[in-house]
N, C-alpha and C positions, 0 to 999 in steps of 0.2 A: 464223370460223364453219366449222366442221367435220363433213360430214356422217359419220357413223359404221356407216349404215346403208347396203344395196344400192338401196332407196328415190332414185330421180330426182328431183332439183330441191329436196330437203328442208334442206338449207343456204340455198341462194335464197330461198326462203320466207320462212325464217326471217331471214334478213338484212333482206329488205326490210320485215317486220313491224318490227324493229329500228329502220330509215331511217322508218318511216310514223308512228314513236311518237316519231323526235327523234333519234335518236341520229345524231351524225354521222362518225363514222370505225367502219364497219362493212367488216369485211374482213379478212385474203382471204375469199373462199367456195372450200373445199375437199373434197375427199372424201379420209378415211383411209384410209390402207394397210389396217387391220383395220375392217371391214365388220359387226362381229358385236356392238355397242352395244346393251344393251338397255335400259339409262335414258339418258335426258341429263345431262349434269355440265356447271356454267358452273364453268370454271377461271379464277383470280386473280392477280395479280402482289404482292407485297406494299405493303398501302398503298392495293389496291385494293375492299377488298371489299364496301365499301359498291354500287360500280359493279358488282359483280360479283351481290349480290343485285337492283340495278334491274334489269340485265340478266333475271336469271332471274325475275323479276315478269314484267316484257312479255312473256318469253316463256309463262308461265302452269306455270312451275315453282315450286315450292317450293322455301325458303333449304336446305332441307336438300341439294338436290342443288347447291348450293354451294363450292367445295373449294378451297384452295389450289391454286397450279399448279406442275406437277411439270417436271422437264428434256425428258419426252418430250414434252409439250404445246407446252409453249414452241416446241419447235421446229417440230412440225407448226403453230400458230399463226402463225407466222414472228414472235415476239418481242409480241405484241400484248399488252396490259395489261388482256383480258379473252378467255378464248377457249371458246366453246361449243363441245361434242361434241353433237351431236346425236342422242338414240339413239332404238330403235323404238317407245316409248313417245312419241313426237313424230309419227311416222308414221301414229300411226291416225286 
């Protein structure tokens, strides 16, 4: 969970949304280096993508902002096998 945005506590939020709907291995909660997110994207592992739309259900995104996930996710993720950017379209 990646917050993307300058916005406080917006990763937290959302993780705990996460934990209060089931899910059990939610984490890390972090904040990105680039701060200037303006949608949210739930990124995927392959194999994962089913997980990757429930993820983006709970959080009241649409599949579309769905994406495979790329090397630099990954690593901000720290390797997680679903990992949300959070962006300011989450914030309002």
């Amino acid at each position: 969970m990646i917050n993307g945005t300058t916005g406080s506590g917006l990763a937290r939020a959302a993780a705990d949304k996460l934990s209060a709907a089931g899910f059990t291995k939610v984490g890390p909660v972090t904040t990105s280096p680039d701060q200037t997110a303006q949608s949210s994207t739930v990124y995927y592992e392959t194999g994962a993508k089913a997980a990757g739309d429930e993820v983006a259900k709970t959080l009241g995104l649409s599949t579309s902002a769905v994406t495979a996930i790329d090397a630099n996710i990954r690593t901000l993720g720290q390797n997680a096998v679903v990992v949300v950017v959070l962006g300011a379209d989450q914030a309002q």
